[in-house]
MIRO-19598 format. One line per field, with one value per residue (C-alpha): x, y, z; residue in three letters. Coordinates in nm, 4 decimals. Layout:
c1 <- X|... $
c2 <- Y|... $
c3 <- Z|... $
code <- ALA|... $
END
This chain:
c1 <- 24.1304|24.0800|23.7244|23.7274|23.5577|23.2270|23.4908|23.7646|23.4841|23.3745|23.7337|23.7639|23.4338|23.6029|23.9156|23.7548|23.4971|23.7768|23.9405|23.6545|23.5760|23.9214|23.9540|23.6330|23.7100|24.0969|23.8231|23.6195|23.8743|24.0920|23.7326|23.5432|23.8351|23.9658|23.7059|23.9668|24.2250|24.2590|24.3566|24.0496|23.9614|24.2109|24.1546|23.7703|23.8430|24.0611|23.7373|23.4853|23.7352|23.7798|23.3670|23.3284|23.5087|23.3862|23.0034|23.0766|23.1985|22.9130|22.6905|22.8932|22.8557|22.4646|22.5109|22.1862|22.2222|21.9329|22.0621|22.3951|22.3126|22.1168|22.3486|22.6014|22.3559|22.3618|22.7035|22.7651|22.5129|22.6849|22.9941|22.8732|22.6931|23.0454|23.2026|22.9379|23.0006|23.3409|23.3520|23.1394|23.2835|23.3547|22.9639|22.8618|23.0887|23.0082|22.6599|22.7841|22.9942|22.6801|22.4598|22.7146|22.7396|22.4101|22.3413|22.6024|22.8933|23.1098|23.4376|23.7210|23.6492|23.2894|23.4680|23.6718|23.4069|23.4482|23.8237|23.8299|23.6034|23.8672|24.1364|23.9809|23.8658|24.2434|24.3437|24.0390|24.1457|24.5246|24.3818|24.2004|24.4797|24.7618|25.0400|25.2476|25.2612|25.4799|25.6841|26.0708|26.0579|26.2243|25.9520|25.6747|25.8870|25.8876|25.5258|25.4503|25.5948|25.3153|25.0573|25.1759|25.1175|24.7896|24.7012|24.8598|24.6726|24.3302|24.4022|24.4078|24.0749|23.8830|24.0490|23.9290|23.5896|23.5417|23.6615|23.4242|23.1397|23.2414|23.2580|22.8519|22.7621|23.0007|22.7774|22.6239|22.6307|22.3456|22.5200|22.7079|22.8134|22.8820|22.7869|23.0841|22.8894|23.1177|23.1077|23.1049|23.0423|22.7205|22.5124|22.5841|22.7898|22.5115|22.2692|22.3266|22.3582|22.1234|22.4429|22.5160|22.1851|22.1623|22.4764|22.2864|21.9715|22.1686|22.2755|21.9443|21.7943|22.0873|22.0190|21.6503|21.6725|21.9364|21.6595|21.4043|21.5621|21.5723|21.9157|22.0025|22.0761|22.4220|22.5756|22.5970|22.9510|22.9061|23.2920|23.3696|23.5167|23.4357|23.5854|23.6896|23.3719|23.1652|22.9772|22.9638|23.1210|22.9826|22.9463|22.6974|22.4947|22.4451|22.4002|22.0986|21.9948|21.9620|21.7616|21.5266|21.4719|21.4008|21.7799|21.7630|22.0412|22.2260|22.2892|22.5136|22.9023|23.0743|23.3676|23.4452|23.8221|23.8359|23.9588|23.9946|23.8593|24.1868|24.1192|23.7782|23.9166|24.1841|23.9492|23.6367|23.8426|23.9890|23.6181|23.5005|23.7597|23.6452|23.3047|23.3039|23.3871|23.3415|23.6245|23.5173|23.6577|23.3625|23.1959|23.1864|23.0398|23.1119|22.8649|22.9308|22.8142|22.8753|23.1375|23.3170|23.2908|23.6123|23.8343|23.6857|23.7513|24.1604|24.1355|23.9646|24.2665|24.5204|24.3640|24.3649|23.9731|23.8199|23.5149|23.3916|23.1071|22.7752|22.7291|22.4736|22.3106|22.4102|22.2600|22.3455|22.4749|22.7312|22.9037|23.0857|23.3275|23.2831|23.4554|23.7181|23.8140|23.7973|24.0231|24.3340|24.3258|24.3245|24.6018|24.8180|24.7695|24.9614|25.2097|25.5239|25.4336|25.2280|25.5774|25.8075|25.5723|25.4967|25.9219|25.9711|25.7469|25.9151|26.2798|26.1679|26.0704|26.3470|26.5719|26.3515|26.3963|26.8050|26.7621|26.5628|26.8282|27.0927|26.9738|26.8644|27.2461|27.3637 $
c2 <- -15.5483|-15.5422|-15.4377|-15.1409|-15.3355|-15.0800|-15.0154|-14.8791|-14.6459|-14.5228|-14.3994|-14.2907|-14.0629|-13.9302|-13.8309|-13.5961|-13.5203|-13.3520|-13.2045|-13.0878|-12.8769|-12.7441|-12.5984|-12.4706|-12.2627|-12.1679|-12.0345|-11.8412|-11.6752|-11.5520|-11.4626|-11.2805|-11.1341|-11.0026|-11.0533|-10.8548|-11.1091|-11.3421|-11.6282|-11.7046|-11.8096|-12.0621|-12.1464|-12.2540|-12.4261|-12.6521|-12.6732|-12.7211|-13.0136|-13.1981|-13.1300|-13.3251|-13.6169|-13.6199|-13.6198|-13.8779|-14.1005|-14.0028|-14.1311|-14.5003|-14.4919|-14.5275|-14.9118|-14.7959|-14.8758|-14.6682|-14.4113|-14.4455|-14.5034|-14.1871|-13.9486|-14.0889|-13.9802|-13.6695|-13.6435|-13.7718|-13.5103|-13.2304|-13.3612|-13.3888|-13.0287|-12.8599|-13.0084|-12.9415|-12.5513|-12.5650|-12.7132|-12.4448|-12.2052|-11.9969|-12.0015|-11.8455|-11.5570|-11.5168|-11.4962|-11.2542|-11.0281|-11.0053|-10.8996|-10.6178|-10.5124|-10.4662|-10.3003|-10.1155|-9.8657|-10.0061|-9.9527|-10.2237|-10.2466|-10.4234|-10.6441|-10.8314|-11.1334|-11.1796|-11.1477|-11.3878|-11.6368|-11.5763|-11.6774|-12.0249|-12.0907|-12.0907|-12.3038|-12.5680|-12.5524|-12.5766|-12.8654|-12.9989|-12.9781|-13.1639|-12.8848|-13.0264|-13.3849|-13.1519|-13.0027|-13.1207|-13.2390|-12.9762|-12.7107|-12.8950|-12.9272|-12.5343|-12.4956|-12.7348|-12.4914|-12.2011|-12.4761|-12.4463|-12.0546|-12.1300|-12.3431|-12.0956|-11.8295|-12.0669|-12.0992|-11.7350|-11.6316|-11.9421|-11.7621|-11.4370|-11.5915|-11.7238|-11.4616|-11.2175|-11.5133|-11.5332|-11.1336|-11.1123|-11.2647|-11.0847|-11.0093|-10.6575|-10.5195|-10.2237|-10.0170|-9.7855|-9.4183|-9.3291|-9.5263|-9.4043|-9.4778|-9.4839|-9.2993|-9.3484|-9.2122|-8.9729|-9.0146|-8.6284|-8.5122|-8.4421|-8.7661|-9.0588|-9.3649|-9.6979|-9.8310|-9.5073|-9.5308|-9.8598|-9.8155|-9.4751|-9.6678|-9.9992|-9.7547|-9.5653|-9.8709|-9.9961|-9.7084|-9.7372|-10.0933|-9.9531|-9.7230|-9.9773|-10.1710|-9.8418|-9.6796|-9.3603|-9.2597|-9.2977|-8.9490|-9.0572|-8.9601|-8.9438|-8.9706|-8.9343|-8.6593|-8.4222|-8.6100|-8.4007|-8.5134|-8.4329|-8.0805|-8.1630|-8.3568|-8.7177|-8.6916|-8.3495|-8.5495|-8.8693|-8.6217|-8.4570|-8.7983|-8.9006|-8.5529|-8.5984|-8.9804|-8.8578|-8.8420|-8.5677|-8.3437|-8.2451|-8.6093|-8.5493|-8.5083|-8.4470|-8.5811|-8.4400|-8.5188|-8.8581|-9.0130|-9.3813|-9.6030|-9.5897|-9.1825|-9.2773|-9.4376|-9.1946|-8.8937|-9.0146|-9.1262|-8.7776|-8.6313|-8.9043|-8.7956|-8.3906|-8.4583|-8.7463|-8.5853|-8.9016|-9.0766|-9.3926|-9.5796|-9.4541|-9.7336|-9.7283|-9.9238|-9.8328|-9.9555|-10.0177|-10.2787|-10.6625|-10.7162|-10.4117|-10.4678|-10.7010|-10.5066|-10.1828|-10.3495|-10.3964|-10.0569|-9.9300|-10.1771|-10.0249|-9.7038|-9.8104|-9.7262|-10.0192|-10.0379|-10.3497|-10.2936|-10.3915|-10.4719|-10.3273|-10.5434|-10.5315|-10.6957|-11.0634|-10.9660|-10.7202|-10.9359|-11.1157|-10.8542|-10.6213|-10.9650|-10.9792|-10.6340|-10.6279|-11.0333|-10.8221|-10.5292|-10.7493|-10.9351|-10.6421|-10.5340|-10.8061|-10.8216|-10.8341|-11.1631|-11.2920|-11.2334|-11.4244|-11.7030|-11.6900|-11.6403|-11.8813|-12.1657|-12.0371|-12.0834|-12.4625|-12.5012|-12.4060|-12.6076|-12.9098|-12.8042|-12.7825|-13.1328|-13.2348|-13.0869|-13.2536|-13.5847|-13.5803|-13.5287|-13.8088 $
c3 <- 18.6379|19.0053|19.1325|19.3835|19.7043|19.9008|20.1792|19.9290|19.7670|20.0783|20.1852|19.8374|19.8919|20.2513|20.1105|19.8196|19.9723|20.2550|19.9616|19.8034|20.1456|20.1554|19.8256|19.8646|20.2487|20.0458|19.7381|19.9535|20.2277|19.8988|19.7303|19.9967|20.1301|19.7698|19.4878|19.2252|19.2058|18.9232|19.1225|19.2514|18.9108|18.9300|19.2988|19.1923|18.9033|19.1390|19.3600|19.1510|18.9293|19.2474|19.3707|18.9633|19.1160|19.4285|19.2635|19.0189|19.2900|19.5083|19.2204|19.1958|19.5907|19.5285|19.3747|19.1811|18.7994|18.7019|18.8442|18.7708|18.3871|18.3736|18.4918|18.3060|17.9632|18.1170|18.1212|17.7960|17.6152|17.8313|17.6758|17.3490|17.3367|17.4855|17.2102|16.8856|17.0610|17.0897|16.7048|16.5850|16.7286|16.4350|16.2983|16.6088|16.5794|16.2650|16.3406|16.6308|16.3773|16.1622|16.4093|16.5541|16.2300|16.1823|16.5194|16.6165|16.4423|16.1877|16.4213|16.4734|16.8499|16.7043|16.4640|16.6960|16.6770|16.2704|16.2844|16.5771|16.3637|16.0316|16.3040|16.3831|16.0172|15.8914|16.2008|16.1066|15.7071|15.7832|15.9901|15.7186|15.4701|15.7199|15.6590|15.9266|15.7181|15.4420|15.7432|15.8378|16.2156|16.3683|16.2413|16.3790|16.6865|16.6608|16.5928|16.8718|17.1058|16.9574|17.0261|17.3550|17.3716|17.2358|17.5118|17.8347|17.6156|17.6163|18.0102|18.0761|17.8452|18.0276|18.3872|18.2983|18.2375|18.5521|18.7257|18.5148|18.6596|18.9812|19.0186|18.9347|19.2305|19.5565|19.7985|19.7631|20.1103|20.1043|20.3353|20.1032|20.1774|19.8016|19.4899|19.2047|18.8468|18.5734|18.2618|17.8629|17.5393|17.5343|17.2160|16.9884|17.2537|17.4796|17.5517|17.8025|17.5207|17.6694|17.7869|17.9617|18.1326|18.2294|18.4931|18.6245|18.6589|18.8608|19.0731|19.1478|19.2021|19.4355|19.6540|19.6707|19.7842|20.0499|20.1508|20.1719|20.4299|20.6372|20.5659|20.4327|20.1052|19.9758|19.7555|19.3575|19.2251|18.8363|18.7162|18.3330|18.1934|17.8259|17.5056|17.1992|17.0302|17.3081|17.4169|17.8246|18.0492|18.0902|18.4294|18.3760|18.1437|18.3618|18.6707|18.3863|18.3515|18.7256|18.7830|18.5653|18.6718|19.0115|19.1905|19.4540|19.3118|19.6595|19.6852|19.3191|19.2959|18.9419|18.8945|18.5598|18.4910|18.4021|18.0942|18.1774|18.3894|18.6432|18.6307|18.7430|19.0471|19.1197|19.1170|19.2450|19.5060|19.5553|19.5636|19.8146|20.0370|20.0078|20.0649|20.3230|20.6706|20.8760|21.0780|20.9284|20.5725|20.3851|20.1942|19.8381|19.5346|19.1918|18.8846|18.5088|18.2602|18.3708|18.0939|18.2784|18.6477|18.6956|18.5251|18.6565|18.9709|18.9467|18.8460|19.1553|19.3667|19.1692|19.2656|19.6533|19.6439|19.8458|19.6224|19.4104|19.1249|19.0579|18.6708|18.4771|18.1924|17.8258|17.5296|17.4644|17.1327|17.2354|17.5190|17.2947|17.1635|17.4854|17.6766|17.4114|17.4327|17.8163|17.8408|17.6002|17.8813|18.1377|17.9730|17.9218|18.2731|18.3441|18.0550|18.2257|18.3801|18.0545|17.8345|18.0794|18.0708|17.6780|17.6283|17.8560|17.6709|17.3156|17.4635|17.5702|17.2075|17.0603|17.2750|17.1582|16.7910|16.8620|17.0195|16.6960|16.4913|16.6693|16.6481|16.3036|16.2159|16.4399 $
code <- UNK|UNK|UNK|UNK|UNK|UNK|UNK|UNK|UNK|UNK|UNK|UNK|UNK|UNK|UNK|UNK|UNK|UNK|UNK|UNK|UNK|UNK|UNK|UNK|UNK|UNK|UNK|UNK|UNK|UNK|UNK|UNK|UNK|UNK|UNK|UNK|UNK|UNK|UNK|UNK|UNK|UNK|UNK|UNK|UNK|UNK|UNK|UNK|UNK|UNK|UNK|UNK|UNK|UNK|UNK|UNK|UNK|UNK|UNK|UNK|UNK|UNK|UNK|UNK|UNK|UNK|UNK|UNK|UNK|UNK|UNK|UNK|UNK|UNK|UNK|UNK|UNK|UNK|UNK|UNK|UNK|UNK|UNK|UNK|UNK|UNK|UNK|UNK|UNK|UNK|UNK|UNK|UNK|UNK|UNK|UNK|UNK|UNK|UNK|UNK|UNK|UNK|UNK|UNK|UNK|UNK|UNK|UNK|UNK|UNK|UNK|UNK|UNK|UNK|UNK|UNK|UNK|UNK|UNK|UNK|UNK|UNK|UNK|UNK|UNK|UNK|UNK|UNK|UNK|UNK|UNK|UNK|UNK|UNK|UNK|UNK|UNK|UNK|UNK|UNK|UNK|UNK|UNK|UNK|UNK|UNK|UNK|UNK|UNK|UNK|UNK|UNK|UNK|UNK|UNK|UNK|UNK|UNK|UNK|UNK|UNK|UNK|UNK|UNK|UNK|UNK|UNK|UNK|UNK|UNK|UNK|UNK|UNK|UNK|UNK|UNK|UNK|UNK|UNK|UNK|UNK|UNK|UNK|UNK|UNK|UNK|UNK|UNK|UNK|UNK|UNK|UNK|UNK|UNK|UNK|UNK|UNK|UNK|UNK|UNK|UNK|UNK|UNK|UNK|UNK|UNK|UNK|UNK|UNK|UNK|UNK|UNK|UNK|UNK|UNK|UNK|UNK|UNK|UNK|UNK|UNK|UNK|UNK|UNK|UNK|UNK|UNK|UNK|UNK|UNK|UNK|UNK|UNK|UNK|UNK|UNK|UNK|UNK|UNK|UNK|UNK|UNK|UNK|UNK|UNK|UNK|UNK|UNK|UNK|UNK|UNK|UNK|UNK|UNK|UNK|UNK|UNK|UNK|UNK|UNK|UNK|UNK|UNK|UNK|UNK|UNK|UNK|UNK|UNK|UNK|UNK|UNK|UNK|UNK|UNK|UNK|UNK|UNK|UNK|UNK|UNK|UNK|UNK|UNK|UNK|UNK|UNK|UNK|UNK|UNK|UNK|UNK|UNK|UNK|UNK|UNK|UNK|UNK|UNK|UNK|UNK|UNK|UNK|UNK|UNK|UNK|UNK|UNK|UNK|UNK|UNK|UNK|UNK|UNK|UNK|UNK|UNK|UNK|UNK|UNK|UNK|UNK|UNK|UNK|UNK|UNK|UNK|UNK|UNK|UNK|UNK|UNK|UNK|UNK|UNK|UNK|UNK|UNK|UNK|UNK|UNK|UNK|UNK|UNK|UNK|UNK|UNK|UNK|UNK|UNK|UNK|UNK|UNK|UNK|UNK|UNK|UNK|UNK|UNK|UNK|UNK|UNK $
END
């Protein structure tokens, strides 16, 4: 095999390393400019694939073998750890399952981590047993085609993910007019819950580190309206809350309406508009837990409200099912598209399986 000569690597390192800086400007123009789209997922993992290439050819460029050896052990444990993770999968949500269950209400929005794990222990024992050795060829043509699904469906929860990353870290911009917090369930119909809290305090301290750098307070809109199991509105007990934490209460709107997080939007939207007398595009930030922001966040662009969040933190042990639930909403927000794609994928299989069919007879 040919060696690649120091001149060849050297264009070699040019050429990605121009890529490399043009995925990364297309990245951040479609990021900065719209955080809430899920193509910027997409649009980094192109970056950061080629910036992988570009690095490891960066590292052959050196000619040092020490060097060169180590990082490639480096590599090669990453490699190895993604994989013992990826292969165990199913004990860590166990684990997870076990410890919502022990922490948290017995409902079936906590359990999606154990039923997840039941899911990949059947595919690994169906692995195990070799069901598709006992199959006719045309079925496992078939079920190659749900592999397939698998796969687009693997691509959109690792999108989602980096999107859900990427979101964390848009810049923060302390020069907000109204911070919108979002509500949830209040503990016996009456008490902010921890969770509840946490987004009341993000936002507190948002606006005291606004003040600190010598600009004025923004107004708090507290948006979540009364459930049937619940004595006030969510947005009078997080407006309680914020009181008695020290929130000057003429710097308070309720918005008390809301049942969803795209009513949250809507409304708070509506009472932005009442209050804020200004000829300017008020500015507007809207907080919620971390697992919540980016969906929150094509809700507030659905909503035309030109706000992006700030996510408050949640314990380690509940992000697991909290990013399930939030990846199927996301997913169904887009359904339309998701189905064409999925249908499309199925009719290719079954056209295979025909072709299988057909040729098995000839």
């Amino acid at each position: 095999m040919e060696q690649i000569t120091a001149g060849q690597l050297e264009r070699l390192v040019i050429i990605f390393g121009v890529i490399t800086l043009v995925l990364l400007a297309i990245f951040l123009i479609s990021w900065l400019k719209e955080p809430r789209r899920l193509i910027n997922g997409v649009l980094f993992t192109l970056f950061f694939g080629v910036f992988l290439v570009e690095l490891a050819i960066l590292i052959f460029n050196t000619g040092n073998t020490t060097f060169i050896t180590t990082m490639a052990i480096i590599f090669l444990v990453l490699v190895v750890l993604i994989a013992i993770v990826m292969a165990m999968s199913w004990a860590l949500l166990l684990w997870n399952a076990v410890l919502v269950w022990k922490r948290e209400s017995h409902v079936l929005a906590n359990m999606l981590t154990l039923f997840l794990a039941l899911f990949l222990i059947g595919i690994w024992v169906i692995n195990i047993i070799g069901v598709n050795s006992f199959l006719p060829e045309w079925l496992n043509t078939l079920l190659g085609a749900l592999s397939a699904v698998g796969l687009y469906l693997g691509f959109c929860v690792f999108n989602y993910l980096v999107n859900v990353v990427l979101y964390q870290f848009y810049p923060r911009n302390y020069r907000q007019d109204y911070l919108v917090v979002l509500g949830a369930g209040l503990l016996d119909g009456t008490r902010v819950s921890r969770l509840l809290g946490n987004r009341i305090d993000a936002a507190m301290k948002f606006a005291d580190k606004q003040k600190a750098k010598g600009r004025s307070l923004p107004k708090i809109v507290f948006s979540g309206g009364q459930g049937p199991d619940e004595k006030v509105s969510e947005a009078s007990a997080m407006a309680d809350y914020a009181i008695a934490h020290g929130w000057p209460a003429e710097l308070v709107l309720l918005e008390d309406a809301s049942k969803n997080t795209l009513q949250n939007m809507q409304f708070s939207k509506n009472k932005i508009a009442a209050d804020h007398q200004g000829k300017k595009q008020p500015r507007v930030k809207f907080f919620t837990n971390n697992y919540h922001t980016f969906r929150a966040g094509l809700y507030a662009k659905m909503a035309a409200l030109p706000a992006n969040g700030v996510g408050a933190p949640t314990r380690l042990y509940f992000l697991p099912n909290a990013l399930i639930r939030e990846f199927a909403a996301v997913f169904l927000l887009n359904k339309k598209r998701h189905a064409i794609i999925i249908l499309g994928i199925i009719g290719i299989g079954v056209l295979l399986t025909i072709a299988t069919i057909l040729n098995g007879r000839l």
